[in-house]
C-alpha positions in Angstrom: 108.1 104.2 120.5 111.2 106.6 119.8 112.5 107.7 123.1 113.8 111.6 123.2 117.6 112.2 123.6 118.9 114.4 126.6 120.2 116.8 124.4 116.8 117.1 121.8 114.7 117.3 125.0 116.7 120.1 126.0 116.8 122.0 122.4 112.6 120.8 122.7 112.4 122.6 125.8 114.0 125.9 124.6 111.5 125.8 122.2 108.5 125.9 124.6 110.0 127.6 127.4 107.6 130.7 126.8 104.6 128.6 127.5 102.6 128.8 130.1 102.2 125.5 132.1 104.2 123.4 134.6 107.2 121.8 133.1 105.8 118.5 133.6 103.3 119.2 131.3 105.4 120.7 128.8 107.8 117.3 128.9 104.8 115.2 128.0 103.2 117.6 125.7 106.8 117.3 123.8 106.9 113.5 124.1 103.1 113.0 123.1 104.2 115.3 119.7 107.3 113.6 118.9 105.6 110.4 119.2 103.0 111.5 116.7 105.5 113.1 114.5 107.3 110.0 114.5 104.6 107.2 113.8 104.0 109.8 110.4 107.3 109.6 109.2 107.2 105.2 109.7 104.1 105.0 108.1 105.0 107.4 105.0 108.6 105.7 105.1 107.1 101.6 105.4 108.6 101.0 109.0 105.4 101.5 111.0 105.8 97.8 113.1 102.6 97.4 112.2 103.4 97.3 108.2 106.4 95.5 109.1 104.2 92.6 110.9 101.8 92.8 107.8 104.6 92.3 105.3 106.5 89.5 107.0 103.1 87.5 107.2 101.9 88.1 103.7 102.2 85.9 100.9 104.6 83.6 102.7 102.7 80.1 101.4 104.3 81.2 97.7 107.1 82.7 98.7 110.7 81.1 96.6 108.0 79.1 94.9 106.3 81.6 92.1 105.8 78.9 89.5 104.0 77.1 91.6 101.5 80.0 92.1 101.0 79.9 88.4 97.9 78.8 86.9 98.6 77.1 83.3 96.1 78.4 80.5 94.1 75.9 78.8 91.5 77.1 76.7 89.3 73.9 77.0 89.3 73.6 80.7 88.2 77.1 80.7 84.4 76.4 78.8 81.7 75.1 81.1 79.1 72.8 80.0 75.7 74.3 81.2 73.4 71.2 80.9 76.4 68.6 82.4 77.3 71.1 85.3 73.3 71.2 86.0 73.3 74.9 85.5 70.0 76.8 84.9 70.7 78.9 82.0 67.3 80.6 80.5 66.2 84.1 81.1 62.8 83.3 82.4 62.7 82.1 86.0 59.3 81.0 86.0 59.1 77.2 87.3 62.7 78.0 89.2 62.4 78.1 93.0 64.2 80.3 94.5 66.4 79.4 97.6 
């Protein structure tokens, strides 16, 4: 949480001064908007902690390592075998049970 400099309180409080309600209230009406106002600007700038804490924890098992997250392309490792795999591969399901 972003805490509210003497001087920007005071400039804050100018600004509300014509409201009507204790000055207590007003100081925690301020704080309660800047801390809203703030939390917008992390999250549309990527500093929200909670983006920060996502982004440190993802994709860290690859991380220095991309070729090892590569997956080499064989075409014959790619075609199944239906009958060897035991795979039931007719249109009609009569005879089949299902699970």
């Amino acid at each position: 949480m972003s805490v509210i400099g003497r001087e920007d309180m005071m400039f804050y409080r100018s600004l509300v001064e014509s409201v009507d309600m204790p000055d207590d209230q007003k100081d925690e009406s301020i704080r309660v908007i800047f801390s809203i106002v703030c939390s917008f600007i992390d999250q549309a700038f990527g500093s929200h902690p909670v983006q920060l804490s996502l982004k440190e924890r993802a994709n860290t098992c690859f991380s220095g390592r991309s070729d090892y997250a590569r997956i080499a392309h064989d075409p014959e490792e790619e075609a199944a075998d239906l009958e060897i795999e035991g795979a039931i591969n007719t249109q009609d399901s009569e005879g089949h049970k299902v699970p």
